[in-house]
N, CA, C, O and CB atoms as a CASP TS submission, in Angstrom:
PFRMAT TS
TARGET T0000
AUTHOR 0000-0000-0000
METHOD Language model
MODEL 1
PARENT N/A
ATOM      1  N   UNK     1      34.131  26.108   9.550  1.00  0.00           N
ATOM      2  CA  UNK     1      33.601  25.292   8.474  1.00  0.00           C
ATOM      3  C   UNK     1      33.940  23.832   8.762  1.00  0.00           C
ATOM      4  O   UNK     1      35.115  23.478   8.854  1.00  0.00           O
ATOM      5  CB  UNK     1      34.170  25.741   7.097  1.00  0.00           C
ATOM      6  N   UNK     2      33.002  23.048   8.895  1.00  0.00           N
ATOM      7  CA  UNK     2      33.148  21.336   9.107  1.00  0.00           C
ATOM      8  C   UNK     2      34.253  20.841   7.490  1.00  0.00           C
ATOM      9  O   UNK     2      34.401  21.471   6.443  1.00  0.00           O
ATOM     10  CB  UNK     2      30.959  20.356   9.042  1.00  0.00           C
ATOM     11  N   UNK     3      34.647  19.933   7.782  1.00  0.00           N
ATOM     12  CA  UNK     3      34.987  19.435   6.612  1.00  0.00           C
ATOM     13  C   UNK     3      34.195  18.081   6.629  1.00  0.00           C
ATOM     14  O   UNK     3      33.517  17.605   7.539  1.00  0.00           O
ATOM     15  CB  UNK     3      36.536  19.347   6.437  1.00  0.00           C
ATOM     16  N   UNK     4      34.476  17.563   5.312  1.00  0.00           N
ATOM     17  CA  UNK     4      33.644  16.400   4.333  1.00  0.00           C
ATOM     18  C   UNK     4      34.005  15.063   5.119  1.00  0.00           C
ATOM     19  O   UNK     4      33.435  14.001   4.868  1.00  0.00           O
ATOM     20  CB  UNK     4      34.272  16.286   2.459  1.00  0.00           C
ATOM     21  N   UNK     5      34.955  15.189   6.052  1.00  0.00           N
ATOM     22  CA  UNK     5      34.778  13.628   6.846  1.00  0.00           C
ATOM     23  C   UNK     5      33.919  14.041   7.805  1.00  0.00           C
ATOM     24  O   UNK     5      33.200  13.046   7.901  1.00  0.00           O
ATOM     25  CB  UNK     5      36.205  12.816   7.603  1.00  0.00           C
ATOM     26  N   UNK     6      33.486  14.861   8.611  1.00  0.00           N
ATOM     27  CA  UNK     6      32.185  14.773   9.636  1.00  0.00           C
ATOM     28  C   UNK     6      30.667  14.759   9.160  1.00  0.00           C
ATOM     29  O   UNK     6      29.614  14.664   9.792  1.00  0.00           O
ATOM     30  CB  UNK     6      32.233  15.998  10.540  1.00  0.00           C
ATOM     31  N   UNK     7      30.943  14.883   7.863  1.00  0.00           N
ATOM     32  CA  UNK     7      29.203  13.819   7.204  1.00  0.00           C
ATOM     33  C   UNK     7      29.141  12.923   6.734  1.00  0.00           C
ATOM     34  O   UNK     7      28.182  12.566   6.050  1.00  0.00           O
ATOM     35  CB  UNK     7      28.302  14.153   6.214  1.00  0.00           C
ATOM     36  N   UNK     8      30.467  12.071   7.024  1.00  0.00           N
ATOM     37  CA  UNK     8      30.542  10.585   5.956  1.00  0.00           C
ATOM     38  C   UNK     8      29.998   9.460   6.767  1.00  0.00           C
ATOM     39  O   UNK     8      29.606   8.447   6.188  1.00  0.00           O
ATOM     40  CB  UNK     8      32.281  10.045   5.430  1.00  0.00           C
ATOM     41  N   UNK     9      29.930   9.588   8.424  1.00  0.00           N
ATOM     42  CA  UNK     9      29.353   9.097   8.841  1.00  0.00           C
ATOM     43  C   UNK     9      27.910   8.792   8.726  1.00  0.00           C
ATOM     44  O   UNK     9      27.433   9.825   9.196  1.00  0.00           O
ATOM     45  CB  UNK     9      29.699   9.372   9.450  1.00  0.00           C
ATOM     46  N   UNK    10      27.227   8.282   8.509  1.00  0.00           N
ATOM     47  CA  UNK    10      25.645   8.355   8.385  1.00  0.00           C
ATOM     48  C   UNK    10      24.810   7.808   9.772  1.00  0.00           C
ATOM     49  O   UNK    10      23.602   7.653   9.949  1.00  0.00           O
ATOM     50  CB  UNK    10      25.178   7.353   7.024  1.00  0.00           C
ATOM     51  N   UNK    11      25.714   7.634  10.478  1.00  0.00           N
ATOM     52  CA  UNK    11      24.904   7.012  11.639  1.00  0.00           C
ATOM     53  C   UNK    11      24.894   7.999  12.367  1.00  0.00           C
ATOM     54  O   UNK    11      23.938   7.997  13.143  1.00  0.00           O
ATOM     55  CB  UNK    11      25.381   5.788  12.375  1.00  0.00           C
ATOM     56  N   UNK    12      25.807   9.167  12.477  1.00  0.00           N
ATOM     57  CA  UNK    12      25.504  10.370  13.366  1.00  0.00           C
ATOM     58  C   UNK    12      24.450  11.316  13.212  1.00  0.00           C
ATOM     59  O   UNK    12      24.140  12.227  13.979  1.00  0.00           O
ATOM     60  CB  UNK    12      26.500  11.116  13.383  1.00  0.00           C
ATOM     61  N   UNK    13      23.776  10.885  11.783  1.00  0.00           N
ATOM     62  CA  UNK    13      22.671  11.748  10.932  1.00  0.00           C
ATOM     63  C   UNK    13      21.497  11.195  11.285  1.00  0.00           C
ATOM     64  O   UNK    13      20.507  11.880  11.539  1.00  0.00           O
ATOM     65  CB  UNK    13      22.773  11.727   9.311  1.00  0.00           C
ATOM     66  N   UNK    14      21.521   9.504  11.342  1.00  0.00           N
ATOM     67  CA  UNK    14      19.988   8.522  11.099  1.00  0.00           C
ATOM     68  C   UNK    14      19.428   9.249  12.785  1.00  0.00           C
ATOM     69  O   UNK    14      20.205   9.590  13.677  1.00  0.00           O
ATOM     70  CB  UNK    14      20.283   5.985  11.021  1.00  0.00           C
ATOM     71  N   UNK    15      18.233   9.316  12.831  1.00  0.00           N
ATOM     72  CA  UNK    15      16.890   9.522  13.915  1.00  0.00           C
ATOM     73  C   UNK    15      17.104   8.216  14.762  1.00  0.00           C
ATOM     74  O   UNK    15      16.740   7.120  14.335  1.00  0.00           O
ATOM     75  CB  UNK    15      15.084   9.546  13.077  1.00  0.00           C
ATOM     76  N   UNK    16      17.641   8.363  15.838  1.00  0.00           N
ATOM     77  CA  UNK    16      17.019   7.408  16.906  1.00  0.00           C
ATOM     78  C   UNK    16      15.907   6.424  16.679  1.00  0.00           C
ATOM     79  O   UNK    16      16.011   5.283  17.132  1.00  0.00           O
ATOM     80  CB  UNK    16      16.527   8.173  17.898  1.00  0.00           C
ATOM     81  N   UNK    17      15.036   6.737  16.121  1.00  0.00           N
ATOM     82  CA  UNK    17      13.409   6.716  16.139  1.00  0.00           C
ATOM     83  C   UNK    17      13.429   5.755  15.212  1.00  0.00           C
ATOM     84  O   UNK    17      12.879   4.660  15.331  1.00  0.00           O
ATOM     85  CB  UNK    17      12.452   8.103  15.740  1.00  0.00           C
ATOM     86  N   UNK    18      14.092   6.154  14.220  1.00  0.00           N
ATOM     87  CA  UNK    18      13.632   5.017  12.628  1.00  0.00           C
ATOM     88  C   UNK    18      15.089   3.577  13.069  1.00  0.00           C
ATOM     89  O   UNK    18      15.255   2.651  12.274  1.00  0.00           O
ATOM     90  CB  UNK    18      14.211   6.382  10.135  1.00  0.00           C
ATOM     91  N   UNK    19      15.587   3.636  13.831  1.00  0.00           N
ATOM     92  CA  UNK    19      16.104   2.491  14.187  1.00  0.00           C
ATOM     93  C   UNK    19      15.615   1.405  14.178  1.00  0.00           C
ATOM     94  O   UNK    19      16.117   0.546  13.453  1.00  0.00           O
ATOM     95  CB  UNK    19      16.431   2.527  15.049  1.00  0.00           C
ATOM     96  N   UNK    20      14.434   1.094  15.016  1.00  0.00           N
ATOM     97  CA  UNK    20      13.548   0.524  15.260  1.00  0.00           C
ATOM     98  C   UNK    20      12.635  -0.524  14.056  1.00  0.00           C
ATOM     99  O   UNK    20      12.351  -0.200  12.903  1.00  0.00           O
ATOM    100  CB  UNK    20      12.991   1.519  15.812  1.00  0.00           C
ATOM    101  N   UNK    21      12.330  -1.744  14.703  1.00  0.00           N
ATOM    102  CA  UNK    21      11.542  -1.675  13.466  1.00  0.00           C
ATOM    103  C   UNK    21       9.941  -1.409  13.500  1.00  0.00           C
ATOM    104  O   UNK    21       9.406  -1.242  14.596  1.00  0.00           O
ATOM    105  CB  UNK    21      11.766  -2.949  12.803  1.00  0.00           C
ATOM    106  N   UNK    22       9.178  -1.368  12.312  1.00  0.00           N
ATOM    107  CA  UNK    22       7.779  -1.406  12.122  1.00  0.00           C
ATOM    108  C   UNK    22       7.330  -1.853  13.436  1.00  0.00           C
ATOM    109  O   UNK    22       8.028  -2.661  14.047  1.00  0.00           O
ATOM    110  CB  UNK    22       7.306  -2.306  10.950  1.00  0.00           C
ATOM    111  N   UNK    23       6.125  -1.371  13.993  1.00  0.00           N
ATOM    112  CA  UNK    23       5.232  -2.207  14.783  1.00  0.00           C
ATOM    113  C   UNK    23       4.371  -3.769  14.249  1.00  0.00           C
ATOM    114  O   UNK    23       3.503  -3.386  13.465  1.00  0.00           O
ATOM    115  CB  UNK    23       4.212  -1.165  15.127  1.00  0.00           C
ATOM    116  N   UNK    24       4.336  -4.510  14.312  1.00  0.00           N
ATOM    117  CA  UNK    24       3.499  -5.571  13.478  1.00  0.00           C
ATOM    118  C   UNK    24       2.215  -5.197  12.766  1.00  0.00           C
ATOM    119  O   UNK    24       2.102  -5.525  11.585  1.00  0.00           O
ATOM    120  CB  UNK    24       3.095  -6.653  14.365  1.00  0.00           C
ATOM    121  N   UNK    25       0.745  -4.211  13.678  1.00  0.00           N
ATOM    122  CA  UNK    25       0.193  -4.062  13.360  1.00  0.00           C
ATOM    123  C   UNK    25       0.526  -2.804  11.698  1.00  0.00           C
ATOM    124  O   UNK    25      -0.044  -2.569  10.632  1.00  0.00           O
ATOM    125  CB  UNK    25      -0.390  -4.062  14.513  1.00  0.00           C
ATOM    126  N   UNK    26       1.297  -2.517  12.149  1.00  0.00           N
ATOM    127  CA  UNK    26       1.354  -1.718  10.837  1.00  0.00           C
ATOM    128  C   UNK    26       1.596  -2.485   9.878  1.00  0.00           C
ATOM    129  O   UNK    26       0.657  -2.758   9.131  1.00  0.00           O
ATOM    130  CB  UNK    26       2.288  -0.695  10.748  1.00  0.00           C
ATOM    131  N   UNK    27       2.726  -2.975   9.654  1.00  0.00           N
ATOM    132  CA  UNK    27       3.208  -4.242   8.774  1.00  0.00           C
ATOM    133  C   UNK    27       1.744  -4.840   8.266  1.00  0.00           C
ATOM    134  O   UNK    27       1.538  -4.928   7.056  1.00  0.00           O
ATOM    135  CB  UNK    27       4.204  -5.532   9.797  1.00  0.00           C
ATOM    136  N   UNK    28       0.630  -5.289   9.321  1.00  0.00           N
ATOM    137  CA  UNK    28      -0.618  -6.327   8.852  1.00  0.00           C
ATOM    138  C   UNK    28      -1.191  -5.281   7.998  1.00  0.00           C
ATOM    139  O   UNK    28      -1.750  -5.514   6.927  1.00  0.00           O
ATOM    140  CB  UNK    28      -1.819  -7.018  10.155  1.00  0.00           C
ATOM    141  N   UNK    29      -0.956  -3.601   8.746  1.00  0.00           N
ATOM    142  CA  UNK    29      -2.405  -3.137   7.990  1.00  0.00           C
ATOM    143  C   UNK    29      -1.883  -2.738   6.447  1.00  0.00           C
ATOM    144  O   UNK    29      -2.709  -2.589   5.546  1.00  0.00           O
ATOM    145  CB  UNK    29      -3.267  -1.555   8.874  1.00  0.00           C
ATOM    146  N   UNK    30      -0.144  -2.544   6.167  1.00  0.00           N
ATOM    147  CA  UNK    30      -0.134  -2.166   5.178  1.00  0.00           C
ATOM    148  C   UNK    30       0.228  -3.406   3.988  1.00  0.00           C
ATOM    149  O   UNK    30       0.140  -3.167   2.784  1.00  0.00           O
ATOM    150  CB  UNK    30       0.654  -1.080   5.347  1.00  0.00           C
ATOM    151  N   UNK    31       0.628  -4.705   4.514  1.00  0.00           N
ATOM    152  CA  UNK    31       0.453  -5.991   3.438  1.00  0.00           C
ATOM    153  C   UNK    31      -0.990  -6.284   3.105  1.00  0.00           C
ATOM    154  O   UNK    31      -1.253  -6.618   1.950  1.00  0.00           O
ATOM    155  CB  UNK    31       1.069  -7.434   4.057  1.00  0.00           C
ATOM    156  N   UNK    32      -1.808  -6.206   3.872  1.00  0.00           N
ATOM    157  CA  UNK    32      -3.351  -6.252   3.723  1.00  0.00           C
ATOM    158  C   UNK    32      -4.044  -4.904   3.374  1.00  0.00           C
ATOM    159  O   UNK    32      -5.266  -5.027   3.458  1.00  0.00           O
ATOM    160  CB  UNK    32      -3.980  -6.754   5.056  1.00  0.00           C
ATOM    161  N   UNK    33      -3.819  -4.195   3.167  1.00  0.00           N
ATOM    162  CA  UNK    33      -4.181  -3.011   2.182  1.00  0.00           C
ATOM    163  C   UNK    33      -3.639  -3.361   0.768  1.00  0.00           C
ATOM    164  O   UNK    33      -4.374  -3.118  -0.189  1.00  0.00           O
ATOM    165  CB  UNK    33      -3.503  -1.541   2.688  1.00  0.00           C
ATOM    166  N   UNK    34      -2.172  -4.020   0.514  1.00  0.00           N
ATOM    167  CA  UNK    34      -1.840  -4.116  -0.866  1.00  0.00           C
ATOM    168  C   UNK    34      -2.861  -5.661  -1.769  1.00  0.00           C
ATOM    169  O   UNK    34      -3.289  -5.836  -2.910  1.00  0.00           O
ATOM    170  CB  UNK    34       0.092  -4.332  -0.806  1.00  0.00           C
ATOM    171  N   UNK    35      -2.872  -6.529  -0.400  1.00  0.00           N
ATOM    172  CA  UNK    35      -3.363  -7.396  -0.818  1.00  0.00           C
ATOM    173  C   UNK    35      -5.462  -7.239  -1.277  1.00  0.00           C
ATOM    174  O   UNK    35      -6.180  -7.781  -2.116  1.00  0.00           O
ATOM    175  CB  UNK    35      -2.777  -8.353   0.298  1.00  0.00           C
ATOM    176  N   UNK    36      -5.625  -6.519  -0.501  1.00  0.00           N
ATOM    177  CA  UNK    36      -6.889  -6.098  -0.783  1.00  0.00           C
ATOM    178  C   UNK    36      -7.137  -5.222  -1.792  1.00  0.00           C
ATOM    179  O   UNK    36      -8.324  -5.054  -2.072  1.00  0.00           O
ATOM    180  CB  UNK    36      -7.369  -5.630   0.187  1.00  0.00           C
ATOM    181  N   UNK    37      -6.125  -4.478  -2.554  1.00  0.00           N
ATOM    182  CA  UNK    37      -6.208  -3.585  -3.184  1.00  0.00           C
ATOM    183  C   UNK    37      -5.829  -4.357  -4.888  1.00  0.00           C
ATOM    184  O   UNK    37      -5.934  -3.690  -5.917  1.00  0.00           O
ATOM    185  CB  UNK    37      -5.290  -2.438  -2.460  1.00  0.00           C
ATOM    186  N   UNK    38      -5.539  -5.342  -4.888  1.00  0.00           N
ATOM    187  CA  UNK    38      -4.965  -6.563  -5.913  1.00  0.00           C
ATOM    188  C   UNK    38      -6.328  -7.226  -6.360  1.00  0.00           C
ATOM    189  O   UNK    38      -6.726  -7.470  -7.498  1.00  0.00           O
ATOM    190  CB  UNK    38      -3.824  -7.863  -5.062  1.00  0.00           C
ATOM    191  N   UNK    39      -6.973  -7.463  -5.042  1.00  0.00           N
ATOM    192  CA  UNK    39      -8.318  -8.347  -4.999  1.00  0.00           C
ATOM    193  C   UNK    39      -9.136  -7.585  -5.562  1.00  0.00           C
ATOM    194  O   UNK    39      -9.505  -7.977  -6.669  1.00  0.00           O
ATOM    195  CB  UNK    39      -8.912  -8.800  -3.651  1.00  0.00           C
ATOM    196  N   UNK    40      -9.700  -6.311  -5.083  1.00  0.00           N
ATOM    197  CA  UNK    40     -10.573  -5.346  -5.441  1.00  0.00           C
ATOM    198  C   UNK    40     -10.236  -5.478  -7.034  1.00  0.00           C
ATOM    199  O   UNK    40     -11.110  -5.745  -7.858  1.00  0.00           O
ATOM    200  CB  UNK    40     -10.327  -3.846  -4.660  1.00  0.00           C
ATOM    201  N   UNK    41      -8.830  -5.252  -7.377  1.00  0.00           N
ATOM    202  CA  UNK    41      -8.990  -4.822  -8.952  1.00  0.00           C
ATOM    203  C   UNK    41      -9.593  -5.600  -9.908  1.00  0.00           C
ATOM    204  O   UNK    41     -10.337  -5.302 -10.843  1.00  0.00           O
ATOM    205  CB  UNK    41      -7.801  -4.620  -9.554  1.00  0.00           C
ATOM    206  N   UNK    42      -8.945  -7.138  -9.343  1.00  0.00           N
ATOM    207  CA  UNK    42      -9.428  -8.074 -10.005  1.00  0.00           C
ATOM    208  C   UNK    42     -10.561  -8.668  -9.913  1.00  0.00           C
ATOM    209  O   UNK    42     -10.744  -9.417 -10.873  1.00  0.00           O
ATOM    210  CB  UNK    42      -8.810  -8.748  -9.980  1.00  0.00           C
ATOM    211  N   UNK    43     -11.446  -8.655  -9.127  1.00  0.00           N
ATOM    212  CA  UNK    43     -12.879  -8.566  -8.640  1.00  0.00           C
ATOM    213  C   UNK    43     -13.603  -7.367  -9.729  1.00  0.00           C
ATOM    214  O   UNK    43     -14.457  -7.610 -10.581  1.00  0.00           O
ATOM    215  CB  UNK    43     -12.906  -8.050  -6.812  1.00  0.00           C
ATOM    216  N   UNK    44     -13.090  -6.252  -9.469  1.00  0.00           N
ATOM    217  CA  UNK    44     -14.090  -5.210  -9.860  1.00  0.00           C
ATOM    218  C   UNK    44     -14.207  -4.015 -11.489  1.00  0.00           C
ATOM    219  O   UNK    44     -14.997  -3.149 -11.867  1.00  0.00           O
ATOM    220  CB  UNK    44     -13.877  -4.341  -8.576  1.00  0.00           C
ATOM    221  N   UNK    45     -12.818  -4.690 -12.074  1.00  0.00           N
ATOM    222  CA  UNK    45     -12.147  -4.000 -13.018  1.00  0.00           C
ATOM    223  C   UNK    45     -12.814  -5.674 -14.653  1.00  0.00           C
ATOM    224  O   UNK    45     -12.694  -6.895 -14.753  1.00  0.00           O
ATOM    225  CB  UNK    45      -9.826  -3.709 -12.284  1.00  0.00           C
ATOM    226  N   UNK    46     -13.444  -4.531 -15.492  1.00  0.00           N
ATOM    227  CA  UNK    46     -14.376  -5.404 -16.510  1.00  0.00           C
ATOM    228  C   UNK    46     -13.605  -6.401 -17.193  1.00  0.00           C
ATOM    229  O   UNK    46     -14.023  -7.551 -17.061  1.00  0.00           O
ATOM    230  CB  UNK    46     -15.077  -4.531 -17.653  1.00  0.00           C
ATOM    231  N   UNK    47     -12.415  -6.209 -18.002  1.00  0.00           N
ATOM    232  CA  UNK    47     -11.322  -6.866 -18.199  1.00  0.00           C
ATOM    233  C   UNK    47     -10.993  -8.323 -17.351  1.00  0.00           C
ATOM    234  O   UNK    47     -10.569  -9.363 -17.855  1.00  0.00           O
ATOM    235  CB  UNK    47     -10.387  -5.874 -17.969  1.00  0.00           C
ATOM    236  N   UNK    48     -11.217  -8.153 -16.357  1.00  0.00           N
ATOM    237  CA  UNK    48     -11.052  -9.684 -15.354  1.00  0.00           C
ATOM    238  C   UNK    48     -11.501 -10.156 -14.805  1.00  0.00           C
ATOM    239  O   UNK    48     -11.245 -11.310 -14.464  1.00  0.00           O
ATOM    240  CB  UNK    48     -10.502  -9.983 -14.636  1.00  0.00           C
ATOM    241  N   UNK    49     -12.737  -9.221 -14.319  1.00  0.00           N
ATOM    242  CA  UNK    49     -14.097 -10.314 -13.281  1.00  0.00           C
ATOM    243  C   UNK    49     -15.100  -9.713 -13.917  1.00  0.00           C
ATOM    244  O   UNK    49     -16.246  -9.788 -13.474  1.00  0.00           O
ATOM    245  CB  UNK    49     -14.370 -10.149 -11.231  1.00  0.00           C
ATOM    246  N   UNK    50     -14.869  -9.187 -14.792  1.00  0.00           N
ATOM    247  CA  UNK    50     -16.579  -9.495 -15.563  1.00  0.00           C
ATOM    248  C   UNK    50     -17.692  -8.277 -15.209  1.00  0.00           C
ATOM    249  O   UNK    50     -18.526  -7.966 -16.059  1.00  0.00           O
ATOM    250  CB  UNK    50     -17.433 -11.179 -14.778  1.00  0.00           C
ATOM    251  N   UNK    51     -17.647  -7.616 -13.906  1.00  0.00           N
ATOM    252  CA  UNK    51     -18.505  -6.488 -13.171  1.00  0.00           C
ATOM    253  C   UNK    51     -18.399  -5.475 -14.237  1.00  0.00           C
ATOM    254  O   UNK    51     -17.513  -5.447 -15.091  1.00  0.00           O
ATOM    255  CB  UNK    51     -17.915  -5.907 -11.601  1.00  0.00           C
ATOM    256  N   UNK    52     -19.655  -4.410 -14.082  1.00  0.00           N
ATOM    257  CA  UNK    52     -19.542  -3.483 -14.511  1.00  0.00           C
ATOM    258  C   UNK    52     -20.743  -2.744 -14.266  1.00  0.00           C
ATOM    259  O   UNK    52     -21.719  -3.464 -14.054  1.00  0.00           O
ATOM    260  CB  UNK    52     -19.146  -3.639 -15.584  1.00  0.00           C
ATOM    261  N   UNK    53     -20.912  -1.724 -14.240  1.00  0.00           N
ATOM    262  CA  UNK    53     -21.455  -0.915 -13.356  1.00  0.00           C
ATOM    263  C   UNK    53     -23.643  -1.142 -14.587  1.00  0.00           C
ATOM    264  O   UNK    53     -24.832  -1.289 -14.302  1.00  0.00           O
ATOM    265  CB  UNK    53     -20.118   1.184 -13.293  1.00  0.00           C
ATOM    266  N   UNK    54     -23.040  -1.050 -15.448  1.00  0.00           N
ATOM    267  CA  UNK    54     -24.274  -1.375 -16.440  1.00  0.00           C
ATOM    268  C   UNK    54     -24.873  -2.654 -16.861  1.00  0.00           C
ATOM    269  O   UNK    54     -25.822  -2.839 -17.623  1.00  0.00           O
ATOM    270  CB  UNK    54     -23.991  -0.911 -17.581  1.00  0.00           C
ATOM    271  N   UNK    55     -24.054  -3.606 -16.146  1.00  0.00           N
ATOM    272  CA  UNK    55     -24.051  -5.069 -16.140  1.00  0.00           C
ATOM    273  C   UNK    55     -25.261  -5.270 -14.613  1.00  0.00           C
ATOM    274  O   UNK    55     -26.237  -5.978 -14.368  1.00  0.00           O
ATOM    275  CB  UNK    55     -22.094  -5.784 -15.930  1.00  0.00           C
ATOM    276  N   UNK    56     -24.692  -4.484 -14.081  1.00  0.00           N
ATOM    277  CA  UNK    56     -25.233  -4.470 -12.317  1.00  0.00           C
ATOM    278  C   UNK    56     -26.516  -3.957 -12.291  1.00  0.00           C
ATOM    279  O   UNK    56     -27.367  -4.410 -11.525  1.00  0.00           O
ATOM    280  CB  UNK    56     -24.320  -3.430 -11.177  1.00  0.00           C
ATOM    281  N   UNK    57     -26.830  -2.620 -13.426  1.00  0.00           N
ATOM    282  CA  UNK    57     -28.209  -2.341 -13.084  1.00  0.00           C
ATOM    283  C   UNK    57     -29.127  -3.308 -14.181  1.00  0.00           C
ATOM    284  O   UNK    57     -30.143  -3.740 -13.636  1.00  0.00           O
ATOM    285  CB  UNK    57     -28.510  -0.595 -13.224  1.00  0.00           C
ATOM    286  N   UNK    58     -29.019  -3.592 -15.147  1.00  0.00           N
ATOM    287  CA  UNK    58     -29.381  -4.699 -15.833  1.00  0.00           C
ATOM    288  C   UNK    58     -29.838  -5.746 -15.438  1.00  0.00           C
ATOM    289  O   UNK    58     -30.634  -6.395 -16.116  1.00  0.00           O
ATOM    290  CB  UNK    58     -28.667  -5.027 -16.363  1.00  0.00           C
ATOM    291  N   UNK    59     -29.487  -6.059 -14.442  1.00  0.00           N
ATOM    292  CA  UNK    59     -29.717  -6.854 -13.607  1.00  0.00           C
ATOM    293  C   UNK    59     -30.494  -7.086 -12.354  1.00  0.00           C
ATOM    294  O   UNK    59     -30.915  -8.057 -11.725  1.00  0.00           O
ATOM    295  CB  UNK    59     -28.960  -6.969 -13.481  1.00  0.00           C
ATOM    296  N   UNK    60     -30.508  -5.392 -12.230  1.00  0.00           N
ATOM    297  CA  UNK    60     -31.644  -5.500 -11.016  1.00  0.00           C
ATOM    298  C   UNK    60     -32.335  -4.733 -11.788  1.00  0.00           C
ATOM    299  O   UNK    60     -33.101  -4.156 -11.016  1.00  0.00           O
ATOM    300  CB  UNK    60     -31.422  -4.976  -9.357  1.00  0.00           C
ATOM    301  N   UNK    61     -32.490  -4.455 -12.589  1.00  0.00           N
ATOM    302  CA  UNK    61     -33.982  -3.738 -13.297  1.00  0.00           C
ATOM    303  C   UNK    61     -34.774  -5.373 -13.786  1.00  0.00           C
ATOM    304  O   UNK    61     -35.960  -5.702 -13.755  1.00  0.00           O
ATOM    305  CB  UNK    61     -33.523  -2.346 -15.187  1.00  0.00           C
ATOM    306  N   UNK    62     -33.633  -6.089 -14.186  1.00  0.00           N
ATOM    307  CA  UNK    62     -34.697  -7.297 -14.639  1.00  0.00           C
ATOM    308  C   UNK    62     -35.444  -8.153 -13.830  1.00  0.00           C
ATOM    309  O   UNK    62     -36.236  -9.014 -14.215  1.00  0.00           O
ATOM    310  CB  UNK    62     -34.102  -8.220 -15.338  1.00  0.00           C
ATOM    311  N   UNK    63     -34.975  -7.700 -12.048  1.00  0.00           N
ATOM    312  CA  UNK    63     -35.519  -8.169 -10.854  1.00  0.00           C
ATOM    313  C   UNK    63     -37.075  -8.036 -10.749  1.00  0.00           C
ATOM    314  O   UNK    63     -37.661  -8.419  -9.737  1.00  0.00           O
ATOM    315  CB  UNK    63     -34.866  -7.458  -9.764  1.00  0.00           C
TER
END
């Protein structure tokens, strides 16, 4: 049976792997997913930019 000081270490536990940091492109794709996902709302949500899906055909029926 191990005892409770051979898991107090946490560095003998952490993955090699996650040492490391992020690649950049990941970092771009996932700040620019949040940031696009902020934009979209506020662009597309009736409350703040005005769109709306019955606003849109209204509009091209009056075309």
């Amino acid at each position: 049976m191990r005892m409770v000081e051979d898991f107090d270490d946490i560095e003998a536990f952490e993955a090699k792997e996650t040492r490391d940091r992020l690649p950049i492109g990941w970092l771009i794709l996932f700040w620019g997913l949040i940031i696009w996902g902020v934009i979209y709302f506020f662009l597309y949500t009736p409350q703040f930019g005005g769109w709306s899906q019955e606003k849109a055909y209204q509009e091209s029926v009056n075309k």
